[in-house]
C-alpha positions in Angstrom: 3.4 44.1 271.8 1.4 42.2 274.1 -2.7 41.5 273.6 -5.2 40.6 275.4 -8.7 39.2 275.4 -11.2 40.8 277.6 -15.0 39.9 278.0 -17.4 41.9 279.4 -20.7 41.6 280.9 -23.1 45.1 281.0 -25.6 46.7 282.8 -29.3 45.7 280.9 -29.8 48.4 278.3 -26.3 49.3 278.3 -24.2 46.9 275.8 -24.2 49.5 273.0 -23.3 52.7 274.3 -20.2 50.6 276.6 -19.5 49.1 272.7 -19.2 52.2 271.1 -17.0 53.8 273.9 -14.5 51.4 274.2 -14.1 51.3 270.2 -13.2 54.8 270.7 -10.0 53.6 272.4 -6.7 53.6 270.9 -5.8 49.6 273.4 -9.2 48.5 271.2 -7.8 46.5 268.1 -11.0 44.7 268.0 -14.5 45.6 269.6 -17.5 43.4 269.1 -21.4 42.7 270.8 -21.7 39.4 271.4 -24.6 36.6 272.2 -23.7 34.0 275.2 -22.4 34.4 278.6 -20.7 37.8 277.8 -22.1 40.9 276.2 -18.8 42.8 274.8 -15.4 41.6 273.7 -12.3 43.3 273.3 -9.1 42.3 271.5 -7.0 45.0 273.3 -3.2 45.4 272.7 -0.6 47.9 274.8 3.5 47.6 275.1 2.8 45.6 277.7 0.5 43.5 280.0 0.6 46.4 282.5 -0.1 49.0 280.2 -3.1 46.9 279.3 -3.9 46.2 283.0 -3.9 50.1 283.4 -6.2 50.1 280.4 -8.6 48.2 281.7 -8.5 48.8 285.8 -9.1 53.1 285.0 -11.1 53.3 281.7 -12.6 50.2 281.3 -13.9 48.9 284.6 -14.9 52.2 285.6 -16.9 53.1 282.6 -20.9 53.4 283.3 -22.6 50.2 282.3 -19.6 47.9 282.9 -20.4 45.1 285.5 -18.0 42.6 285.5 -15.1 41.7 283.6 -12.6 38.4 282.7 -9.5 39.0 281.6 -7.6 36.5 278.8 -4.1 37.3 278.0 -3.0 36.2 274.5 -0.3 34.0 274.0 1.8 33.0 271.3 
């Protein structure tokens, strides 16, 4: 299994609802709001870095409220 960390930044006024949808996903193992430079992380795990890649190019990033994303791949 691979995992990685992925940080989001929202749309004003739209942290919770993108929060709530992506804990509804079965790549979420961890879903949290968060104070700082980012508004949402995401401990997401998938058989592989390209399953996780798919997770969050066509569900993720396309969600409503989602601005930008960075993208941390876990190691070790």
């Amino acid at each position: 299994m691979d995992e990685a960390l992925i940080l989001i930044n929202t749309e004003i006024g739209s942290m919770e609802k993108v929060n709530e949808e992506i804990k509804q996903m079965k790549e979420a193992q961890r879903v949290a709001m968060l104070t700082g430079p980012y508004d949402v992380m995401v401990l997401a795990r998938g058989e592989s870095v390209d399953e996780i890649s798919y997770t969050l190019m066509n569900k993720i990033r396309k969600m409503n409220g989602v601005k930008e994303t960075t993208t941390n791949v876990v190691f070790g």
